[in-house]
C-alpha positions as CSV (number, residue, x, y, z in Angstrom):
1,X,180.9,-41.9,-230.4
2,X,177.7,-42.7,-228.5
3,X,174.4,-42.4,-230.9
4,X,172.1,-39.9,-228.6
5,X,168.9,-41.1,-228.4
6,X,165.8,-40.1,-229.7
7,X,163.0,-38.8,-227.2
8,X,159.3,-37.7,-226.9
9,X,157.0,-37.1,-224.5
10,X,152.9,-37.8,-223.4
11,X,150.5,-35.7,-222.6
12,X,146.9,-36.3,-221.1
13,X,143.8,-34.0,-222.0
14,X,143.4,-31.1,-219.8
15,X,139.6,-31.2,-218.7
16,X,139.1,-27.7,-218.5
17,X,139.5,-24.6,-220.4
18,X,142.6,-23.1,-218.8
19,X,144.1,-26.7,-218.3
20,X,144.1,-26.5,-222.8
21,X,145.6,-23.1,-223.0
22,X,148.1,-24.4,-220.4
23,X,148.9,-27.4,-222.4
24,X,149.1,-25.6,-226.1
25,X,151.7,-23.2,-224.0
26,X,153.5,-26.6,-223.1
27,X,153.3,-28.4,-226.4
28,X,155.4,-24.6,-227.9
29,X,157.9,-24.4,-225.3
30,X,158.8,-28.7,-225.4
31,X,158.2,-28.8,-229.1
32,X,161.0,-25.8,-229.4
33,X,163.1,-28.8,-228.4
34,X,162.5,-31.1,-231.8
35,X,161.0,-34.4,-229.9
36,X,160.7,-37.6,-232.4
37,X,156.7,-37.1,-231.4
38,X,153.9,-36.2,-228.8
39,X,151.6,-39.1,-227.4
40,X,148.7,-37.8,-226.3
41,X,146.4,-40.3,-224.0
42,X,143.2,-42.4,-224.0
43,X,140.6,-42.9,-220.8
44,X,139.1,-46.0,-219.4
45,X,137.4,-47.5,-222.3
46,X,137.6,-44.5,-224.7
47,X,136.3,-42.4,-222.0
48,X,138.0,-39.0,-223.0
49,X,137.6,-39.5,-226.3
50,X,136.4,-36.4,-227.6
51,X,138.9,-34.8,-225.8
52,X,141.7,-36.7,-227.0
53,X,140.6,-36.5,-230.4
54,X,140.3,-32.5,-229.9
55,X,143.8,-31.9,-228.7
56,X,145.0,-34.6,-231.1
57,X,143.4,-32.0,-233.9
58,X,144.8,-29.2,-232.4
59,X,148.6,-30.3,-232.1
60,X,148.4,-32.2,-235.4
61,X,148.0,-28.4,-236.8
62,X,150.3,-26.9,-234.6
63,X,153.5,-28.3,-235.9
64,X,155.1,-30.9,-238.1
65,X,156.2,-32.8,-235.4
66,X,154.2,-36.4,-235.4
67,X,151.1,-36.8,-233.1
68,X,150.4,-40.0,-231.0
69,X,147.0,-40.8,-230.2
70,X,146.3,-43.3,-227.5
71,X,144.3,-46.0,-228.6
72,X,142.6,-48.7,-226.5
73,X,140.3,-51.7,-227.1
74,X,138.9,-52.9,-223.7
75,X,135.3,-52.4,-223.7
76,X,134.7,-51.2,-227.4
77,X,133.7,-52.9,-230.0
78,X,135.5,-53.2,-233.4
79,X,133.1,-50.5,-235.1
80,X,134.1,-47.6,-232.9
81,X,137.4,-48.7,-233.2
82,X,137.3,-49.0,-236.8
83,X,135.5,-45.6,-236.4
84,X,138.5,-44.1,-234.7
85,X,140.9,-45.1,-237.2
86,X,139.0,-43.4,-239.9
87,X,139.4,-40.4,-237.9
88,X,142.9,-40.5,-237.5
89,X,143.8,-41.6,-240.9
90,X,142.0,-38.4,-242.3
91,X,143.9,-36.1,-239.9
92,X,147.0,-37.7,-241.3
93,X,148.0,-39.2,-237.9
94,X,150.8,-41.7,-238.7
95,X,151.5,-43.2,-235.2
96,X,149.5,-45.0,-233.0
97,X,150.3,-46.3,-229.5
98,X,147.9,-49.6,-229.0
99,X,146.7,-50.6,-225.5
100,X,144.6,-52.7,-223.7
101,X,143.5,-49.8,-221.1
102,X,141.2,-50.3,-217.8
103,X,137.9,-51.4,-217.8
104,X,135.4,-48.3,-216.9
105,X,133.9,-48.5,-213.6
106,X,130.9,-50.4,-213.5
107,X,131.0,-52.1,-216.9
108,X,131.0,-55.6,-217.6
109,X,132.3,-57.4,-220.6
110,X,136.2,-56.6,-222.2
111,X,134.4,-56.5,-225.7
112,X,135.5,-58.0,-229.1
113,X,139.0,-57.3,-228.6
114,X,140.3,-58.1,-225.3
115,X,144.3,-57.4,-225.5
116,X,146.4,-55.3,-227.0
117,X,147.8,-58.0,-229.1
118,X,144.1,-58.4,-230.7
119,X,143.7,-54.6,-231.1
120,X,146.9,-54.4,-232.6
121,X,146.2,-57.2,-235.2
122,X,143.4,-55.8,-236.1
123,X,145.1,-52.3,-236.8
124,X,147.0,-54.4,-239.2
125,X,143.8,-56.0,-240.4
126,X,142.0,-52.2,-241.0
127,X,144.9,-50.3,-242.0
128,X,147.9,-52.1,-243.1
129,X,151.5,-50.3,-242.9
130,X,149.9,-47.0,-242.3
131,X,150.5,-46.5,-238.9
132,X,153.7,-47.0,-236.9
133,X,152.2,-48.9,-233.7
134,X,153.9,-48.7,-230.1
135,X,152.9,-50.7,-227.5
136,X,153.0,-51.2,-223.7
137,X,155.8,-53.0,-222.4
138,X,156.5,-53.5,-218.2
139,X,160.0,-53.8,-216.5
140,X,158.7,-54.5,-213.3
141,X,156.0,-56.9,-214.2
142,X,152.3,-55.8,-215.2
143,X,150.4,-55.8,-211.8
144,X,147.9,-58.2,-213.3
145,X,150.4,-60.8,-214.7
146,X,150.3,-64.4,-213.2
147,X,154.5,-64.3,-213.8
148,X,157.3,-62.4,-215.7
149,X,157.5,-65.0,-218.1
150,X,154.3,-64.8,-218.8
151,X,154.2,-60.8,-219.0
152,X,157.1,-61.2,-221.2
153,X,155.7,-63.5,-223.6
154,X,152.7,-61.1,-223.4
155,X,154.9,-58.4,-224.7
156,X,156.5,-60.8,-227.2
157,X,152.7,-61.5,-228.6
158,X,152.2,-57.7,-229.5
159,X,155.2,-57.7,-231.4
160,X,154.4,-60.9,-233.5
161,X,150.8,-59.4,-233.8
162,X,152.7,-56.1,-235.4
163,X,154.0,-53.9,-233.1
164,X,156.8,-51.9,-234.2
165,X,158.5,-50.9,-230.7
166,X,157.3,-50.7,-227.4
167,X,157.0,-48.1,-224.4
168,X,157.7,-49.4,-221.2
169,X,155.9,-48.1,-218.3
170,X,158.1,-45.8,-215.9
171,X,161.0,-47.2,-213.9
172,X,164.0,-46.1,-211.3
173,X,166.0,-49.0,-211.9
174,X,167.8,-48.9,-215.2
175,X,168.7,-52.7,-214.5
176,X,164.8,-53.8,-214.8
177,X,165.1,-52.0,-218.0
178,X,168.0,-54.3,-219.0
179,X,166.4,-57.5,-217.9
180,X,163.5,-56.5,-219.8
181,X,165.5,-56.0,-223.0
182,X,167.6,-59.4,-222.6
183,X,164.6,-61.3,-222.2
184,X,162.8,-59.9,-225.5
185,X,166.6,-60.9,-227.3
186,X,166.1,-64.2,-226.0
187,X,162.4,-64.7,-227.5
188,X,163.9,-63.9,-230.8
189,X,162.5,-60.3,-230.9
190,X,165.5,-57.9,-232.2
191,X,165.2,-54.9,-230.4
192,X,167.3,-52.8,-233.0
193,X,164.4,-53.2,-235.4
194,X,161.6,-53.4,-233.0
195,X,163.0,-51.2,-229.9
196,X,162.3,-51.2,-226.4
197,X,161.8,-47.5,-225.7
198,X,162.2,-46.4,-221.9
199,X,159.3,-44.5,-220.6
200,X,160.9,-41.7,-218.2
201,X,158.9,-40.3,-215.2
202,X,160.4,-36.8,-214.2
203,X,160.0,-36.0,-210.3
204,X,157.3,-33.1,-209.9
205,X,154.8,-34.0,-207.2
206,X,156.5,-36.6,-204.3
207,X,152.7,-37.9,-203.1
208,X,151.3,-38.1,-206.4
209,X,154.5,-40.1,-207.9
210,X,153.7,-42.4,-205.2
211,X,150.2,-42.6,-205.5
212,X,150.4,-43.3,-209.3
213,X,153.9,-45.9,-208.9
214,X,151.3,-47.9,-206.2
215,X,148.3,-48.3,-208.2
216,X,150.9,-49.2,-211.9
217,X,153.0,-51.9,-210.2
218,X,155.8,-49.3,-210.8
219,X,158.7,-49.4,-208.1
220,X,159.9,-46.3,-206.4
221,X,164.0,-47.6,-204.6
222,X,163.3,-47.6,-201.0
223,X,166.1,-44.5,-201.0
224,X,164.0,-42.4,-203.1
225,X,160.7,-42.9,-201.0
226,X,162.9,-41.9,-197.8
227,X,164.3,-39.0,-199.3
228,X,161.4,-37.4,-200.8
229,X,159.3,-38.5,-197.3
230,X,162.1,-36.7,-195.3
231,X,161.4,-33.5,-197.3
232,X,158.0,-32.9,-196.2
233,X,157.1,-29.7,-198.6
234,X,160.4,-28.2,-199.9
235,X,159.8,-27.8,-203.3
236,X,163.2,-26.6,-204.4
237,X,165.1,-29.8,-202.7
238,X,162.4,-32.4,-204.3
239,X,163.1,-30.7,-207.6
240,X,167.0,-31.1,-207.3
241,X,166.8,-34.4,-205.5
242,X,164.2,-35.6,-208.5
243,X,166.4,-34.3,-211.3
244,X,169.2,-35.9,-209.9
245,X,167.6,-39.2,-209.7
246,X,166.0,-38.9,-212.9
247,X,169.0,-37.7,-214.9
248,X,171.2,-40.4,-213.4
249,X,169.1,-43.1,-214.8
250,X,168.9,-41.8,-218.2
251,X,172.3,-41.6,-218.4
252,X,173.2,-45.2,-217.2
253,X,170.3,-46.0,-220.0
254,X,171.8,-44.1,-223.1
255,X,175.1,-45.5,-222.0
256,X,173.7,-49.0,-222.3
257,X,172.3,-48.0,-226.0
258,X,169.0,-47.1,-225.2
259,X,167.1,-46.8,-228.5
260,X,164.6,-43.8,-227.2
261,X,163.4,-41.6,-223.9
262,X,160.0,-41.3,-224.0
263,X,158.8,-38.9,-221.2
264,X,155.6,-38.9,-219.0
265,X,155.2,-35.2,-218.8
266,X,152.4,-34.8,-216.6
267,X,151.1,-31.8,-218.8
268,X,154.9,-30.0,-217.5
269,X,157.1,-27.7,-219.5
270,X,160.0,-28.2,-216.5
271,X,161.6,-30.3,-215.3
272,X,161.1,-32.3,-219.2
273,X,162.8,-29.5,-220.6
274,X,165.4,-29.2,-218.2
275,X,166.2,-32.9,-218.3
276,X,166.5,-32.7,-222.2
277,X,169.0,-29.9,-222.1
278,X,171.0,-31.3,-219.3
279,X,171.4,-34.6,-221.6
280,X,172.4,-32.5,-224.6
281,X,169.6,-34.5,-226.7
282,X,167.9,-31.2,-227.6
């Protein structure tokens, strides 16, 4: 008998006042389904801070189910993020997921801690064993990496700096996935203790999937861009098409042992919860 996975999803802080009633109606209707946890995420250089740290507060007193803050380190300095930590340690916030992020428009510098190996050391360094730390892991190759060895050995680094699993970025090809996963076996990293979790990007808006899969380095199977280009505006056959796609590769995943699904809502009640139900993980 197949193990079924566990699986969570991310959310990003609504900047308006309807867009945070919307989401608290979201987090009730996909918590209903007992995900492992919520990630919630982190701007450019901490720049929706005070937002994430207010829907962080709000879902941490929601529900018992564990909340994710998004932390990053490029262009803060180890106060703020020592700062941060405080904060979360005193909402009781137990999980962490540790990135590099982007560099804010217009500033210079990438601060004391460059990389998300050095942030995640020094997580280690503030807080010990207190938080469970996930980290960013690319199937396809991060769009700024010289090689795949080299973005693999990246990857590698977070783990020896103390990362306990990673979260790859999205992906249609389940084999990338795979590769991925070999490669970290090969390094010496054992992915049954320090898993590979697949990040899962369900199909809601065709142009935005492609905008956002252009500017990540994610790839989108020539098939898929074709048959969401060919049709146009029909809602109704993009959804069906999209589950399709979607539910197909997260089955060829949890037949391959896949560890976790960890999916990109996009603020979305459907199709996550539909996806959930139709894998019978709920």
């Amino acid at each position: 008998m197949t193990t079924k996975p566990d699986f969570s999803f991310e959310f990003y802080p609504p900047k308006t006042d309807a867009g945070r009633e919307s989401l608290l109606t979201t987090f009730d209707e996909l918590n209903a389904l007992a995900p492992k946890y919520f990630s919630v995420t982190y701007g450019a250089g901490g720049s929706t801070r005070e937002r994430t740290l207010d829907i962080i507060n709000l879902l941490n007193g929601r529900s018992q189910t564990q909340i994710a803050p998004h932390i990053s380190c490029i262009g803060d300095d180890k106060v703020q993020i020592a700062e941060l930590l405080s904060d979360y340690k005193a909402l009781g916030i137990k999980r962490l997921v540790a990135l590099r992020g982007d560099l804010p428009s217009g500033q210079v510098g990438m601060g004391e801690l460059p990389f998300a190996r050095d942030l995640v050391a020094f997580i280690r360094e503030q807080s010990g064993d207190h938080f469970y730390i996930e980290v960013a892991a690319y199937p396809e190759m991060h769009p700024q990496a010289r090689s795949f060895k080299e973005d693999v050995q990246n990857l590698v680094n977070k783990y020896k700096a103390g990362a306990d699993a990673a979260i790859t970025q999205f992906f249609f090809n389940a084999d990338s996935y795979l590769y991925l996963r070999d490669e970290l076996e090969k390094q010496g990293i054992d992915t049954q203790k320090q898993p590979l979790i697949a990040g899962i990007m369900p199909i809601i808006h065709a142009t935005s999937l492609m905008r956002f899969a252009d500017s990540c380095g994610a790839d989108i199977p020539r098939y898929v861009r074709k048959q969401l280009a060919d049709y146009g505006d029909d809602r109704k056959s993009i959804h069906q098409f999209g589950f399709d796609v979607v539910y197909k590769l997260c089955e060829r995943l949890m037949a391959e042992s896949v560890p976790a699904l960890h999916f990109y809502s996009m603020n979305k009640t459907e199709p996550n919860r539909e996806l959930v139900k139709a894998l019978d993980l709920a």
